[in-house]
C-alpha positions as CSV (number, residue, x, y, z in Angstrom):
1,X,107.1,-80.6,-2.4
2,X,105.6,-81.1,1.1
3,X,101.8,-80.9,-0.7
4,X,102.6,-83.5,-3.3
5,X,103.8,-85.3,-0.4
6,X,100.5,-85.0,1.6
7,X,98.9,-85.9,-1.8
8,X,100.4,-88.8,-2.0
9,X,99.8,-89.9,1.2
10,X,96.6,-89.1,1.2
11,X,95.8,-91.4,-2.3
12,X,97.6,-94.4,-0.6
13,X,95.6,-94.0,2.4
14,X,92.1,-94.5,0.5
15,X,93.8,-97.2,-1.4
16,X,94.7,-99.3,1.4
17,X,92.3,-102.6,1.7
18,X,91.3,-103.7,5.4
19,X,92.3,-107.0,6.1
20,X,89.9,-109.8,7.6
21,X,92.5,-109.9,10.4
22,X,92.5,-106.2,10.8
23,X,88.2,-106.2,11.2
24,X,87.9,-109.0,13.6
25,X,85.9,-108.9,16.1
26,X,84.8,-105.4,14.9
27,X,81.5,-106.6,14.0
28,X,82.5,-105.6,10.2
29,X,82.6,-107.6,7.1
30,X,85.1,-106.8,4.7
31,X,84.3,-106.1,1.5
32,X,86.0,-104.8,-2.4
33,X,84.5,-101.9,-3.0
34,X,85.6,-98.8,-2.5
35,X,87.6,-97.9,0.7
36,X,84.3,-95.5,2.0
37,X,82.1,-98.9,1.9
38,X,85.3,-101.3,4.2
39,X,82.2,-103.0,5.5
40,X,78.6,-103.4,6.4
41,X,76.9,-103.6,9.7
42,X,74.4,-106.2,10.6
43,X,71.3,-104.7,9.8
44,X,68.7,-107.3,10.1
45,X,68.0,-111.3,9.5
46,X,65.5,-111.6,6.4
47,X,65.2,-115.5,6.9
48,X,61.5,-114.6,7.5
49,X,61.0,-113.1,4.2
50,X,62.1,-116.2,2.1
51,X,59.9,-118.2,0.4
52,X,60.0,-121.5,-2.7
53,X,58.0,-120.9,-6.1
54,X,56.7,-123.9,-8.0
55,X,57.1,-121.9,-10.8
56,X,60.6,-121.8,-10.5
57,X,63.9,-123.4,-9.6
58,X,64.9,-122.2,-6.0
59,X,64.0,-119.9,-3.5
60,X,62.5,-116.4,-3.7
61,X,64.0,-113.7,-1.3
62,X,62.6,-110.0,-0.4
63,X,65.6,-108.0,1.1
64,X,65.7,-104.5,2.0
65,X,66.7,-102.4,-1.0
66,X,69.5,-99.4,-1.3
67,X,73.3,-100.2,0.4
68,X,72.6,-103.5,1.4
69,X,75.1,-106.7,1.4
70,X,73.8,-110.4,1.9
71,X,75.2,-113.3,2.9
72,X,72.4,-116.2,1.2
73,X,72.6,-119.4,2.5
74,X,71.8,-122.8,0.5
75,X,69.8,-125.5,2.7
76,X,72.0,-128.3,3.7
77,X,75.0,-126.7,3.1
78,X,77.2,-124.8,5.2
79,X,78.3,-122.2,2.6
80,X,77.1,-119.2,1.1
81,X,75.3,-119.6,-2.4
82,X,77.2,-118.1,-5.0
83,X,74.8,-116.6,-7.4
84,X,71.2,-114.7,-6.9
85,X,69.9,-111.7,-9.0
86,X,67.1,-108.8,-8.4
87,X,63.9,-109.9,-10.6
88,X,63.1,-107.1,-12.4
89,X,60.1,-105.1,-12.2
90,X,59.8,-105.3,-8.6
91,X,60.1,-102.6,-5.9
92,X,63.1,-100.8,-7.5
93,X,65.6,-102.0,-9.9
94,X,69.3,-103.5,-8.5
95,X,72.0,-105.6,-9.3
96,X,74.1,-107.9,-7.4
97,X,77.6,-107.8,-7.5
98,X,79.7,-110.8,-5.6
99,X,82.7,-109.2,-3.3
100,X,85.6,-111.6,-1.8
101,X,83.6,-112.9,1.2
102,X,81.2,-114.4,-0.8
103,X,78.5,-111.6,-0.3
104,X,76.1,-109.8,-2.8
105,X,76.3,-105.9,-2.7
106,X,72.7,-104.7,-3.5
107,X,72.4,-101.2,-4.9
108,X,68.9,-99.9,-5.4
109,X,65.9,-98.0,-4.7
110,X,65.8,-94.4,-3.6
111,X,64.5,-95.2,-0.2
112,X,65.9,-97.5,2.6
113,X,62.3,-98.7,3.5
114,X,61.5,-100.2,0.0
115,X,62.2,-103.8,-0.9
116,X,63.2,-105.7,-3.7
117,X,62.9,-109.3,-4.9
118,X,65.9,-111.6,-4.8
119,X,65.8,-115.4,-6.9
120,X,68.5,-117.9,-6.2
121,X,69.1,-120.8,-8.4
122,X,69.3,-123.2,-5.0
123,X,67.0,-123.4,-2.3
124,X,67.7,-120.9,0.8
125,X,68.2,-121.7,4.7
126,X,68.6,-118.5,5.6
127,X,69.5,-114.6,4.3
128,X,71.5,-112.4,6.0
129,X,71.8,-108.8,5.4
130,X,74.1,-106.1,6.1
131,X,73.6,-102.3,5.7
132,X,76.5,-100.6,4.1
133,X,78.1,-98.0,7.2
């Protein structure tokens, strides 16, 4: 009885979600993955690593590869773009996957020094990225 009881406990506690309120001023970022990735740290600003294409519609992007989560923001706007993907073929391979904050969770690459290539659909002021604690 008292182990189930500690089980029990235990599952709620890694189910619990942080709360914006509960992280401010923390320097954390909330996120809905898994309770083991609550947040990211800031990492570093990738606004020097952006760059337009003629050939395409938007801006290109390189941004650290592995745990990272980015905030992308559109020129002229004062809100985080919604949508960006990892090109293939480049670096390492990735995916991005939107959270609640409006971020992009980047998994990829076996090494935290590699880099991978990021294309938005709308032009970029600036990237932000976060690595995952």
């Amino acid at each position: 009885m008292y182990f189930a009881s500690l089980l029990a406990l235990a599952f709620r506690a890694m189910t619990m979600r942080v709360t914006p309120a509960a992280l401010a001023g923390t320097g954390y970022h909330t996120t809905t993955l898994a309770p083991r990735h609550l947040g990211c740290q800031k990492y570093k600003d990738c606004a020097g690593h952006i760059w337009k294409d003629g050939g395409y519609k938007g801006t290109h992007a390189e941004i650290p590869s592995g745990n990272v989560c980015v905030n992308l923001w559109e020129f002229g706007l004062d809100r985080e773009i919604e949508s960006a993907q990892i090109l293939p073929g480049y670096a390492c391979k990735g995916y991005t996957k939107p959270d609640c904050q409006g971020q992009h969770a980047v998994w990829g690459g076996p090494k935290m020094a590699d880099w991978v290539m990021l294309e938005t659909k709308n032009a970029l002021r600036s990237v932000d990225c976060w690595r995952w604690n």
